[in-house]
Backbone of each chain as ProteinMPNN parsed JSONL, in Angstrom:
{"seq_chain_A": "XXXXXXXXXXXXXXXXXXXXXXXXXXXXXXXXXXXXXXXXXXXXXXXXXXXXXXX", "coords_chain_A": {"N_chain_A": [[100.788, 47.74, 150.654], [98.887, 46.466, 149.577], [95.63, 45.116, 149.874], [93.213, 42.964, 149.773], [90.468, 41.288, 149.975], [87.797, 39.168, 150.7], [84.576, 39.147, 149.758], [81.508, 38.153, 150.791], [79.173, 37.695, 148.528], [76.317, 37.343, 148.668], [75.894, 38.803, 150.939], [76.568, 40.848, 150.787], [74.648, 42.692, 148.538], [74.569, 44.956, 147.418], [76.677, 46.008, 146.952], [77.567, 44.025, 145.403], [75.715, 44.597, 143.44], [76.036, 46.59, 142.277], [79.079, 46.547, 141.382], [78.063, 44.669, 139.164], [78.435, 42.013, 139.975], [78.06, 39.006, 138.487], [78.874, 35.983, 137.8], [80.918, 33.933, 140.055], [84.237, 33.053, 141.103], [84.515, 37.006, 141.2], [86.91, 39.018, 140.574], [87.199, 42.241, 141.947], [88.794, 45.686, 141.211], [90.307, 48.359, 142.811], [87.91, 49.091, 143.835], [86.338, 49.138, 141.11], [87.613, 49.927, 138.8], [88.381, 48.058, 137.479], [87.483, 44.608, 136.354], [88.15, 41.061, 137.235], [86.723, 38.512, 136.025], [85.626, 34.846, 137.324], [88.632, 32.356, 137.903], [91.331, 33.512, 137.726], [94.9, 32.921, 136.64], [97.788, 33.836, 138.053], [99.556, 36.011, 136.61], [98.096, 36.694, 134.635], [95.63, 38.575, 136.663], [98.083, 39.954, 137.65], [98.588, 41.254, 135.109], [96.6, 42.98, 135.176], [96.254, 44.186, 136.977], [98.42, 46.027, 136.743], [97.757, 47.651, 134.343], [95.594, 48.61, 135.276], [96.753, 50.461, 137.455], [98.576, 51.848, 135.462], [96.636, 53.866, 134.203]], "CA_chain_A": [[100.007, 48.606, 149.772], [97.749, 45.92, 148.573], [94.188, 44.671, 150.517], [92.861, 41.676, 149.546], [89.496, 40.893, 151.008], [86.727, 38.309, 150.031], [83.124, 39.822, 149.606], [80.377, 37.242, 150.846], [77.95, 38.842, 147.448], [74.505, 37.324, 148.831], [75.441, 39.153, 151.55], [76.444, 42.712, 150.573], [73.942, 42.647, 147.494], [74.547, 46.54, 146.835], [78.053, 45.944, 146.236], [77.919, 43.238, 144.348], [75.663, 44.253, 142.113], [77.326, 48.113, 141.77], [80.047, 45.606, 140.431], [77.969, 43.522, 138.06], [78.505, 40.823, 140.051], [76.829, 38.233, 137.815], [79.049, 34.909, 138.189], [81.555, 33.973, 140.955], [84.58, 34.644, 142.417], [84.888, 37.984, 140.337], [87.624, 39.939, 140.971], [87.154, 43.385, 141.393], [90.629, 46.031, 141.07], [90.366, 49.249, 143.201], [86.679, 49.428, 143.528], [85.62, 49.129, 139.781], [88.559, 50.216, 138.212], [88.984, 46.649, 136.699], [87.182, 43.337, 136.696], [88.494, 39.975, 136.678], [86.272, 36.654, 136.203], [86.715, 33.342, 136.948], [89.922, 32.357, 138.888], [92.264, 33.456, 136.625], [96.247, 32.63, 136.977], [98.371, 34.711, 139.057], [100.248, 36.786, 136.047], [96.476, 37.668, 134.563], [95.842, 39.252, 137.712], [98.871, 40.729, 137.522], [98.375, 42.268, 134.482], [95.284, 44.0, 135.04], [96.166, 45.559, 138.231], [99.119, 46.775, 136.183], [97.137, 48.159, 133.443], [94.63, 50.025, 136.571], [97.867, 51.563, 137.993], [98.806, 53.101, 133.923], [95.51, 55.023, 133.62]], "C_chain_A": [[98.79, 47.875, 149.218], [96.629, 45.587, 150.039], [93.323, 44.059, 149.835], [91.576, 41.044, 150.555], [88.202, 40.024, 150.264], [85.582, 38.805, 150.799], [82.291, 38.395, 149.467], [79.099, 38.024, 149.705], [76.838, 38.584, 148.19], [74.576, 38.673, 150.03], [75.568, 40.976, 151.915], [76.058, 42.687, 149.188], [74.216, 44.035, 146.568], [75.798, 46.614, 146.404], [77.773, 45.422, 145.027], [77.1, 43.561, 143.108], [75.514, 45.784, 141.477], [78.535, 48.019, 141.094], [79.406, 44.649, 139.626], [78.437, 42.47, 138.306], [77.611, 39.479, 139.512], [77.652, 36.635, 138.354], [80.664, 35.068, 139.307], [82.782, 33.376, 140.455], [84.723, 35.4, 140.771], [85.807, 38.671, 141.149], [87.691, 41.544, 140.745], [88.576, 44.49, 142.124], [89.821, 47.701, 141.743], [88.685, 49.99, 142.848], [86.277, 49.902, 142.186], [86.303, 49.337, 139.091], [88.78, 48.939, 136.724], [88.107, 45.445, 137.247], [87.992, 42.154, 136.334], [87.384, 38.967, 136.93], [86.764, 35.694, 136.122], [88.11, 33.469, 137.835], [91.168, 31.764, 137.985], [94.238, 33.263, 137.11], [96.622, 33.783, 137.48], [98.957, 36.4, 137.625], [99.058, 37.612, 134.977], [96.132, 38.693, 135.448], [96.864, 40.566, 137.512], [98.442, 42.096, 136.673], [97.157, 43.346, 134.162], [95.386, 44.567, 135.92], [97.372, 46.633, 137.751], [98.697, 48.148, 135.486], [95.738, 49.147, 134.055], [95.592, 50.676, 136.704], [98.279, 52.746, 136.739], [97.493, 53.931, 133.772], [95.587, 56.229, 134.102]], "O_chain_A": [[97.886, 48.409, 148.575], [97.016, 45.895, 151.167], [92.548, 44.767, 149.192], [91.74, 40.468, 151.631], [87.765, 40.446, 149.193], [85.495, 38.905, 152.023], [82.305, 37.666, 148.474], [78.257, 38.81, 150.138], [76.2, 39.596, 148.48], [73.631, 39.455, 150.128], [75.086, 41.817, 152.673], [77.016, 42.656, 148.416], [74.099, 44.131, 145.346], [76.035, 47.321, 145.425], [77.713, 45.98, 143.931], [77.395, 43.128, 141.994], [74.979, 46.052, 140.401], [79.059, 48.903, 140.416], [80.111, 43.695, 139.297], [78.895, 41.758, 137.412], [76.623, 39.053, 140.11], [77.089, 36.069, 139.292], [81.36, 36.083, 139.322], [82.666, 33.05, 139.273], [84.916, 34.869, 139.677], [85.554, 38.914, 142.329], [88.098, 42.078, 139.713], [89.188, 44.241, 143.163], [88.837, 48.136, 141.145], [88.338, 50.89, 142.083], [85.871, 51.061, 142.095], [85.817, 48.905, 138.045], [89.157, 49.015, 135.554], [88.002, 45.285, 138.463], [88.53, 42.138, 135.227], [87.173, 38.622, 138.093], [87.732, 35.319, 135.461], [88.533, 34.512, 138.332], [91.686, 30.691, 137.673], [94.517, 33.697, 138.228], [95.881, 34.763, 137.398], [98.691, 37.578, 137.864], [99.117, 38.792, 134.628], [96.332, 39.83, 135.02], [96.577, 41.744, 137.301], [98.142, 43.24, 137.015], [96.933, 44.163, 133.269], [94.717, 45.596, 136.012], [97.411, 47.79, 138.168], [99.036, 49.292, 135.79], [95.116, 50.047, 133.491], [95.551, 51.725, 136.062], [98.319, 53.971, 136.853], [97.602, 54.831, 132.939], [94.805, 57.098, 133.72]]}, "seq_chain_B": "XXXXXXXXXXXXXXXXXXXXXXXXXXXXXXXXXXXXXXXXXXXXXXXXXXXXXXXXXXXXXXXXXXXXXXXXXXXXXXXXXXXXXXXXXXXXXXXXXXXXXXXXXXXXXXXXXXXXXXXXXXXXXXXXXXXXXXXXXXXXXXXXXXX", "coords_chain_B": {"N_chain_B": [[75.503, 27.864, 172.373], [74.817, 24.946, 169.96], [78.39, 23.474, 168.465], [79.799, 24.621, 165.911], [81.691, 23.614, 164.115], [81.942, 19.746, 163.313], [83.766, 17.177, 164.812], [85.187, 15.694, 162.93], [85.687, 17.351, 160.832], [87.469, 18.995, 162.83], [89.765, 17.622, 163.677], [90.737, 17.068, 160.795], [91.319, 19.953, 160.562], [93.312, 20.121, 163.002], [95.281, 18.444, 161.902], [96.322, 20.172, 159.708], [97.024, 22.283, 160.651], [99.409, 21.833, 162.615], [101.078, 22.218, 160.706], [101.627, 24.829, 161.09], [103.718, 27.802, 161.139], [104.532, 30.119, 162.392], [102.921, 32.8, 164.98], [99.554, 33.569, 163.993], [97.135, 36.188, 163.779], [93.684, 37.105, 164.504], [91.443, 39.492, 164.062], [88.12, 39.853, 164.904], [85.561, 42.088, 163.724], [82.576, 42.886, 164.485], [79.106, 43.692, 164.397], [76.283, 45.341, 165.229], [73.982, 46.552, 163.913], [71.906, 45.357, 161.661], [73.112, 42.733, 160.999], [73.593, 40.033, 159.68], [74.811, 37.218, 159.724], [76.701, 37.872, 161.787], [77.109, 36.206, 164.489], [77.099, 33.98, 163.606], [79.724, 33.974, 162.435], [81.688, 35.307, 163.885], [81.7, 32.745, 166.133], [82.408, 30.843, 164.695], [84.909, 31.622, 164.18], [85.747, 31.618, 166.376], [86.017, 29.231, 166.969], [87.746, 28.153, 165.374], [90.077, 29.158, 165.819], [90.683, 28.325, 168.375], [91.778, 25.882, 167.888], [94.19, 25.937, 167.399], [97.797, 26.741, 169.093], [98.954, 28.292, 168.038], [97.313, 30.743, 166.976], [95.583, 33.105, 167.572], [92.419, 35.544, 168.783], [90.882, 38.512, 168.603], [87.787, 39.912, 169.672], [85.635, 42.708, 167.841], [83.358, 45.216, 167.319], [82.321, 47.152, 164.941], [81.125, 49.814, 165.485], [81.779, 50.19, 168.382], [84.441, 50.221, 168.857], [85.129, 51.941, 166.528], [87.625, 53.591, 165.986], [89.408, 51.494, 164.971], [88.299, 49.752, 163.517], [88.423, 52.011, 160.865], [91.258, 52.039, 160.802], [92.076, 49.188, 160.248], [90.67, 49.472, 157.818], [87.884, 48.443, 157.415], [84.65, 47.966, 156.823], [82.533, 46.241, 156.839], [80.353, 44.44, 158.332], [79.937, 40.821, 158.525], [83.549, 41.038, 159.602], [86.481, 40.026, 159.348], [90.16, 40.447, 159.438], [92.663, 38.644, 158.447], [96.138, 38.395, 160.676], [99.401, 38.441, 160.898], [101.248, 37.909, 164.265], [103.867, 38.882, 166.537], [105.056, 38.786, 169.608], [103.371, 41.189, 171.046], [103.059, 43.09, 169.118], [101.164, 43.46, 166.102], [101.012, 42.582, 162.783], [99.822, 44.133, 159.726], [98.858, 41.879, 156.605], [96.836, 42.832, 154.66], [95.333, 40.955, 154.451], [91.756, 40.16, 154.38], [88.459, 39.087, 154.989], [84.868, 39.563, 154.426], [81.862, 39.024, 155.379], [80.285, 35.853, 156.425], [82.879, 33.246, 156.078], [81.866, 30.339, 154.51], [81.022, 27.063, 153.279], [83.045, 26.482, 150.461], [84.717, 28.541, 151.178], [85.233, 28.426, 153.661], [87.438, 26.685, 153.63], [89.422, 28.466, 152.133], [89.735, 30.911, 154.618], [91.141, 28.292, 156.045], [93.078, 28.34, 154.512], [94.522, 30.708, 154.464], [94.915, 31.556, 157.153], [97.105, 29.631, 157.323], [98.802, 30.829, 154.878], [99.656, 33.092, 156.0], [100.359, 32.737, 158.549], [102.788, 31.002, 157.835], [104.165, 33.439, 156.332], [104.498, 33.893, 153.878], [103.992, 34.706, 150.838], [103.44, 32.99, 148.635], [103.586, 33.521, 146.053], [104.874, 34.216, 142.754], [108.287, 35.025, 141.684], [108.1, 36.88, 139.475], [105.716, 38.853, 139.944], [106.052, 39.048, 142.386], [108.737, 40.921, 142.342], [106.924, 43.301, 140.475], [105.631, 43.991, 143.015], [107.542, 44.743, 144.758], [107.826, 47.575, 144.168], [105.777, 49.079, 144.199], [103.453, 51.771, 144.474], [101.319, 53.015, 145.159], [97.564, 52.096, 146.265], [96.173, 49.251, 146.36], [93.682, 47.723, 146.147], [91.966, 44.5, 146.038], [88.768, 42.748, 145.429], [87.298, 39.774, 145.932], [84.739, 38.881, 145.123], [82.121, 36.209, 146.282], [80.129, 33.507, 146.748], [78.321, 31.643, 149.213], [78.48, 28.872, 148.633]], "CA_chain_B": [[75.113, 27.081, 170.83], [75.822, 24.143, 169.585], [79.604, 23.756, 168.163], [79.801, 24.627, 163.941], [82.661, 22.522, 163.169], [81.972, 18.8, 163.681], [84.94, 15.798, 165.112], [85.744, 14.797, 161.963], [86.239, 18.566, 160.454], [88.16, 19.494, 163.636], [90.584, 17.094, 163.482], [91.071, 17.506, 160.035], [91.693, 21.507, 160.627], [94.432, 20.431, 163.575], [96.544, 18.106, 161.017], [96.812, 21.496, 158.778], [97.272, 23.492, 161.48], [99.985, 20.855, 163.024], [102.32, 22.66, 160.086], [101.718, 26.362, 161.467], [104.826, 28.132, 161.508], [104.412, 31.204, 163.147], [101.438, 33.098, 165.094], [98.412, 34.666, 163.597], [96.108, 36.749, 164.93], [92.377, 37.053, 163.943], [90.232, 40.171, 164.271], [86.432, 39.511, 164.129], [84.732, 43.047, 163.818], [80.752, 42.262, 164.344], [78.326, 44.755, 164.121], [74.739, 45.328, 166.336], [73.145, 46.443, 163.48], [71.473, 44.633, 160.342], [74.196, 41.703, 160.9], [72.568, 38.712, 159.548], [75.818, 36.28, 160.075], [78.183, 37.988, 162.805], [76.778, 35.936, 165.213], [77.837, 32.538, 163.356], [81.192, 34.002, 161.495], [82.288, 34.777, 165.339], [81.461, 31.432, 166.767], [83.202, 30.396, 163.846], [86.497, 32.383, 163.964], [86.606, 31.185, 167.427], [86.051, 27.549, 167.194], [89.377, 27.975, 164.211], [91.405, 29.942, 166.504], [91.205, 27.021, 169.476], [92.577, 24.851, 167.318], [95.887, 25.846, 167.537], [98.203, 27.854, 170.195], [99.78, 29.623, 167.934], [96.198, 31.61, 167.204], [94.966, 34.021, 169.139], [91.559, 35.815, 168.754], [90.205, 39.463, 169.738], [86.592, 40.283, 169.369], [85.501, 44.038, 168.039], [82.238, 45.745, 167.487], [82.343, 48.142, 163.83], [81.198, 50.898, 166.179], [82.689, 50.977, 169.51], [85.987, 50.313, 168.013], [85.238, 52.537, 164.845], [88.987, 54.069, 165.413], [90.262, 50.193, 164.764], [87.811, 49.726, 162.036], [88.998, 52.499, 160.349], [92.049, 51.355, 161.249], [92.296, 48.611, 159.071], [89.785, 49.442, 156.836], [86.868, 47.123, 157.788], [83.705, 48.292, 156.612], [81.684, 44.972, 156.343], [80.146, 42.774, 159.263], [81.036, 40.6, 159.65], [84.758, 41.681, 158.857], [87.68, 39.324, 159.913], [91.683, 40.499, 159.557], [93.851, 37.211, 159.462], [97.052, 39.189, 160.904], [100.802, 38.023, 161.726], [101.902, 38.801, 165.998], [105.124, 38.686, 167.066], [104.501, 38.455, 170.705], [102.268, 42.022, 170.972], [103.148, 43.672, 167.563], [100.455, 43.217, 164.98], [101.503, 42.916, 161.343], [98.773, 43.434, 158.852], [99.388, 41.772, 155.474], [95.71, 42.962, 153.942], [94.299, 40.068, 154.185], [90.283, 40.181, 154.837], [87.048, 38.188, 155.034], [83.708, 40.012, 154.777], [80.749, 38.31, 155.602], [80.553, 34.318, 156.47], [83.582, 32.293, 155.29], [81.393, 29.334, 154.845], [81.45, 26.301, 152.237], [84.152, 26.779, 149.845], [85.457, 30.013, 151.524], [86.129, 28.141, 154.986], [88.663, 26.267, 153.387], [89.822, 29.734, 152.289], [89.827, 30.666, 155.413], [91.938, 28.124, 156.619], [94.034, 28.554, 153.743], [94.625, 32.081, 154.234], [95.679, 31.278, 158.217], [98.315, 28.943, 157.126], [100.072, 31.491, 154.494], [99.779, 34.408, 156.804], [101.477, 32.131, 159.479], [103.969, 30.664, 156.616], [104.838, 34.546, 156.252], [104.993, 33.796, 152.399], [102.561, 34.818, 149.613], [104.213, 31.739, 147.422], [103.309, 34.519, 144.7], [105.537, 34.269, 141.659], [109.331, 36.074, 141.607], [108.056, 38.416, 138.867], [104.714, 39.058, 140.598], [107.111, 39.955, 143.776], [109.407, 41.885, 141.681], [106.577, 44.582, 140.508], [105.07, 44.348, 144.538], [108.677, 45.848, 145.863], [107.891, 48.9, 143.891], [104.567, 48.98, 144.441], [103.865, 52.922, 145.426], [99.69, 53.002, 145.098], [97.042, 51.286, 146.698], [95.096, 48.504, 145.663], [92.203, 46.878, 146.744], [91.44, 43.54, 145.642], [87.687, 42.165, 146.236], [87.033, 38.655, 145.514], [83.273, 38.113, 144.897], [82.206, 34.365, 146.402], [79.254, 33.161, 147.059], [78.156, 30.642, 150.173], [78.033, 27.411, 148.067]], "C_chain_B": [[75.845, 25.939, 170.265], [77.385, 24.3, 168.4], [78.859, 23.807, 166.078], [80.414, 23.733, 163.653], [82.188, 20.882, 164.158], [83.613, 17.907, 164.458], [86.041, 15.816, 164.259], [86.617, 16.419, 161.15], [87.226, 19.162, 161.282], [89.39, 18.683, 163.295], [91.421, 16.923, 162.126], [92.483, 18.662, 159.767], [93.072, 20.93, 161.527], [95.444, 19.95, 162.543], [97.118, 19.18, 160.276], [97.582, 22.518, 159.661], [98.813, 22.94, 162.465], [101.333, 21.589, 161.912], [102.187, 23.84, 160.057], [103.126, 26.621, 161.485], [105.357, 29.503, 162.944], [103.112, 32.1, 163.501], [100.722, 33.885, 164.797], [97.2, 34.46, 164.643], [94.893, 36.929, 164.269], [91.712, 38.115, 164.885], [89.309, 40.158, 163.345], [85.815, 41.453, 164.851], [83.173, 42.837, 163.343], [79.732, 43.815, 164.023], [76.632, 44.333, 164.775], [73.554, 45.143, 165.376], [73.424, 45.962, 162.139], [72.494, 43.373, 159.67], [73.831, 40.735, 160.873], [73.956, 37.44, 160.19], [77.358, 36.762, 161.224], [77.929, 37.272, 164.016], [77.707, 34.245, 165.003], [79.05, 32.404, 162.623], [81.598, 34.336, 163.042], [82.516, 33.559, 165.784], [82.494, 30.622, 166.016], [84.725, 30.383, 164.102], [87.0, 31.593, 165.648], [87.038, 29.804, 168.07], [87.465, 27.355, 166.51], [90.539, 28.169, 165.289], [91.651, 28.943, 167.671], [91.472, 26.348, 168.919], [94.086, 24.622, 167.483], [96.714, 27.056, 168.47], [98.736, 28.883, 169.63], [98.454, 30.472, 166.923], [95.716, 31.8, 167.993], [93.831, 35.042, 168.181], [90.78, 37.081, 169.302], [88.505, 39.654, 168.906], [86.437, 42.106, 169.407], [84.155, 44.665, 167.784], [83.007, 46.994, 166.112], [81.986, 49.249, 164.331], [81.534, 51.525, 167.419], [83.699, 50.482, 169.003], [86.012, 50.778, 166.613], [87.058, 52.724, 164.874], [89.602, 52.554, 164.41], [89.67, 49.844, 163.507], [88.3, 50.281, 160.832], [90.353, 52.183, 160.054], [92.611, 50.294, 160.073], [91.063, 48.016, 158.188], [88.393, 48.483, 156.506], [85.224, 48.058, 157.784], [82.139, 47.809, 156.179], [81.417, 44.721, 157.457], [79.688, 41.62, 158.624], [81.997, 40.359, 159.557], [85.577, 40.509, 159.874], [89.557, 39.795, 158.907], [91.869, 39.147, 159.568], [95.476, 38.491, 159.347], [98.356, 38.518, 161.284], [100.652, 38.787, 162.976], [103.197, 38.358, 166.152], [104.904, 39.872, 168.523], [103.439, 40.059, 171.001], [101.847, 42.887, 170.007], [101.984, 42.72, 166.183], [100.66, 43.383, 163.773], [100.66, 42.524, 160.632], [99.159, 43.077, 157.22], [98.211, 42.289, 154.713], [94.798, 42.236, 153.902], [92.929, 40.115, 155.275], [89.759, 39.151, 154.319], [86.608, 39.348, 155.086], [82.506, 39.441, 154.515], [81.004, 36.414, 155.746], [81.412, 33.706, 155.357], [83.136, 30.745, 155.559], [81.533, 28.111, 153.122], [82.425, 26.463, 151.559], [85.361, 27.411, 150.326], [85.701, 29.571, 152.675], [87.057, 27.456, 154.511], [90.008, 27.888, 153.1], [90.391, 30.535, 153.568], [91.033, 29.952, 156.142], [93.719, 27.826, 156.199], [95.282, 29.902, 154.007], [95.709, 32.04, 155.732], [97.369, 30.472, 158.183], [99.342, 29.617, 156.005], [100.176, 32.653, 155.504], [100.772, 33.536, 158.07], [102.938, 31.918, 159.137], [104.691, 32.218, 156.467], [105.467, 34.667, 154.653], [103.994, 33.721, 151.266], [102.803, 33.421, 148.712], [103.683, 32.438, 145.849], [104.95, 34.294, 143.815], [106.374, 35.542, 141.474], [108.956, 37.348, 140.912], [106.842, 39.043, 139.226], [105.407, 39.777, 141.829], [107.89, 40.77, 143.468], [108.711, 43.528, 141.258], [105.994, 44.872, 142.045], [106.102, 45.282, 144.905], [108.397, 47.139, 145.375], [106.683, 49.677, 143.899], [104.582, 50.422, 145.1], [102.428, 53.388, 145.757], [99.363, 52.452, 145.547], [96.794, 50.749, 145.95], [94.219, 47.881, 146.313], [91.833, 45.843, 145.445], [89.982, 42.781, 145.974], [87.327, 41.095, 145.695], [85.455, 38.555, 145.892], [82.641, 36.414, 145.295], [81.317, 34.428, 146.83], [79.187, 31.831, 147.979], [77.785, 28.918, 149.552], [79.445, 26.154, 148.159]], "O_chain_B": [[77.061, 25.859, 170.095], [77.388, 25.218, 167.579], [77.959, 23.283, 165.422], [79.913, 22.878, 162.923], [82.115, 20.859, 165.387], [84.596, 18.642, 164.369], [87.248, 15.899, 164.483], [87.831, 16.526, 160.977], [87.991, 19.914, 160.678], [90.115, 19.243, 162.473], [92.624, 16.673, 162.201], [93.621, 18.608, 159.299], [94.114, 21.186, 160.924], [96.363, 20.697, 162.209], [98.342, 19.208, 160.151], [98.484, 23.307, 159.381], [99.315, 23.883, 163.077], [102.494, 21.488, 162.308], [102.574, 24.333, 158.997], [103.84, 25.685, 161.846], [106.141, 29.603, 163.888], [102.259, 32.248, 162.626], [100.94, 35.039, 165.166], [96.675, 33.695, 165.453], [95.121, 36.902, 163.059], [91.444, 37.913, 166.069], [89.235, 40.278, 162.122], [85.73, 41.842, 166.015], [82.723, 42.679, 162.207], [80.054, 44.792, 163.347], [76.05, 43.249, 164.727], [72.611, 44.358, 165.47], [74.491, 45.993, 161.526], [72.671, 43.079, 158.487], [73.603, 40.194, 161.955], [73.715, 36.89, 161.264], [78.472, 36.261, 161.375], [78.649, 37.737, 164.9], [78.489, 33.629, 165.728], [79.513, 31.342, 162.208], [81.932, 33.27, 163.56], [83.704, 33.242, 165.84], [83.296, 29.867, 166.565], [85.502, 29.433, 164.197], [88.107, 31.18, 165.994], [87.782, 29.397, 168.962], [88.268, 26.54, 166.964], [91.561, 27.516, 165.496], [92.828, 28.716, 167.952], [91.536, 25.429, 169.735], [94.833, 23.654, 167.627], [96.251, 28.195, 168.519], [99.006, 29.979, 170.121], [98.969, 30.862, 165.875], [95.364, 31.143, 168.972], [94.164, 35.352, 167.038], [90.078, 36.929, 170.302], [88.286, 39.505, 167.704], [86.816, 42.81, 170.344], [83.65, 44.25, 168.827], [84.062, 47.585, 166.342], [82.506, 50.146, 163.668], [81.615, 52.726, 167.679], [83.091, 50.182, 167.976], [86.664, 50.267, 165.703], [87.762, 52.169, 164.03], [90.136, 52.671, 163.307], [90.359, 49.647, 162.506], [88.603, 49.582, 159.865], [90.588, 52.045, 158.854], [93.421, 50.588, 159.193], [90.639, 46.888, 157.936], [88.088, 47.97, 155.429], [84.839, 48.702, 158.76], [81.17, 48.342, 155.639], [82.488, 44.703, 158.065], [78.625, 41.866, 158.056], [82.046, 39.15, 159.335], [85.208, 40.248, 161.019], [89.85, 39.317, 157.811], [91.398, 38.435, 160.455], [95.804, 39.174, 158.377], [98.185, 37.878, 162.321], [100.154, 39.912, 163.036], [103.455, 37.221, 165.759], [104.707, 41.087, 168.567], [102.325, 39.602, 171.258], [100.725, 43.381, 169.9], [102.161, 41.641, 165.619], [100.494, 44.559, 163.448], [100.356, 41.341, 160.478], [99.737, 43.957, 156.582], [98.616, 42.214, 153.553], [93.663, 42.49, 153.496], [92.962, 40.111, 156.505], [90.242, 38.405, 153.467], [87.284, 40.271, 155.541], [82.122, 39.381, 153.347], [81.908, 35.856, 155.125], [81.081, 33.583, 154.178], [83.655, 30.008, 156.397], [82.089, 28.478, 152.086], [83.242, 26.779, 152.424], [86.539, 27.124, 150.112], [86.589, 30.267, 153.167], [87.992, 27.661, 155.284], [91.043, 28.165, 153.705], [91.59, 30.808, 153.514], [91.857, 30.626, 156.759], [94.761, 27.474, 156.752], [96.492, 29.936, 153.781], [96.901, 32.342, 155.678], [98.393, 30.718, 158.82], [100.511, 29.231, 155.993], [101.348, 33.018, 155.59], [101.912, 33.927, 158.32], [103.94, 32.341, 159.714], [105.921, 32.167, 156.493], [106.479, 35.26, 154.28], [103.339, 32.735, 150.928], [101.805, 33.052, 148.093], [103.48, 31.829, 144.799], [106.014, 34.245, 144.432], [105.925, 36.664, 141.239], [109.214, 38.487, 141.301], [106.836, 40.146, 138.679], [105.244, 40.963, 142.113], [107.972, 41.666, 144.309], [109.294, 44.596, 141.444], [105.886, 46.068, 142.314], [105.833, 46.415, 145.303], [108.721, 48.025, 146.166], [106.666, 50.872, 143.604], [105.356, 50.629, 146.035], [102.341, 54.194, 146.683], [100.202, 51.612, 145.872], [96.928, 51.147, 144.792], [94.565, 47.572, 147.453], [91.529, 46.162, 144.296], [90.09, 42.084, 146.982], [86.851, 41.372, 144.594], [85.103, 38.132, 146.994], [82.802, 35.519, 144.465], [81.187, 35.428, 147.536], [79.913, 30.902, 147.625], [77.009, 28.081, 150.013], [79.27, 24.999, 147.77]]}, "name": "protein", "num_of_chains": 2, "seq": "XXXXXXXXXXXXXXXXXXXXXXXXXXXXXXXXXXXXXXXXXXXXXXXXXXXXXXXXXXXXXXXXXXXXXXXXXXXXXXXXXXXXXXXXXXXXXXXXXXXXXXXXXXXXXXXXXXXXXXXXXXXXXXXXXXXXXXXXXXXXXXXXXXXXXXXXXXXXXXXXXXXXXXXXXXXXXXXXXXXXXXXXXXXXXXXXXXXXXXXXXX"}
């Protein structure tokens, strides 16, 4: 169920910056749904894809 | 063209690759048009994949293989799958590349080959605990830049 894919930003510019990609890696949760910055611990993560799925 | 990975980087890559467990597969979906790097993320994917026997390597095109694109969701060139095979069966775990996995992100890269082989997220019991129930998509996109 999940898809996990790393976005080269320079090189899809329209994405990245439709996500406010400002500093790197950013994590973004079901196309915009949720950002994460920074390469945050696993149970961070977690809880923000949690907290996409409750809305 | 001359080779991407140097001697010293190759040999490197086999010691890692020397604790493969099981074989992954790598689709590179390129694209004709406005594809600044599918030319050198190919070359790439295929210099990785001779490294070791137990990778194997198909080449696809984002529009004569749209069904496959679609398929597994590949809407980038230059798009790479790392995939588990068990001998013609393809098992996709999600995991993508889009656009050059270069500096940082080729380690990534060859990170990514060695859990997908491993067949083990090494994700955290209660992290695996809400996955089994997992009934929605998600899409994760990691933002990285070529530095």
């Amino acid at each position: 169920m999940i898809q996990a894919e790393m976005v080269e930003a320079t090189e899809f510019p329209e994405l990245a910056s439709r996500h406010g990609v400002s500093g790197v890696p950013q994590t973004t949760i079901n196309d915009g749904k949720a950002h994460v910055v920074g390469a945050v611990p696993e149970t961070n993560l977690l809880a923000e894809i949690q907290r996409v799925l409750a809305e | 063209m001359a080779l991407l990975l140097n001697d010293d980087i190759t040999q490197q890559i086999r010691e890692v690759f020397d604790g493969l467990k099981n074989p992954v597969h790598i689709m590179f979906f390129g694209s004709e048009k406005n594809c600044a790097y599918c030319d050198e993320t190919r070359q790439l994917a295929e210099e990785v994949a001779a490294l070791s026997d137990l990778l194997s390597i198909e080449i696809y095109d984002m529009d004569a293989d749209a069904d496959l694109a679609v398929k597994y969701n590949i809407d980038k060139a230059p798009g790479l799958v790392i995939a588990a095979k068990e001998g013609e069966q393809v098992t996709d775990f999600g995991v993508r590349m889009a656009g050059i996995p270069s500096g940082h992100e080729f380690t990534s890269l060859i990170q990514d080959i060695v859990l997908v082989s491993n067949r083990d997220s090494g994700l955290n019991p209660q992290t695996r605990e809400f996955l089994k129930d997992l009934d929605k998509p998600i899409l994760l996109q990691v933002y990285v830049t070529p530095t």
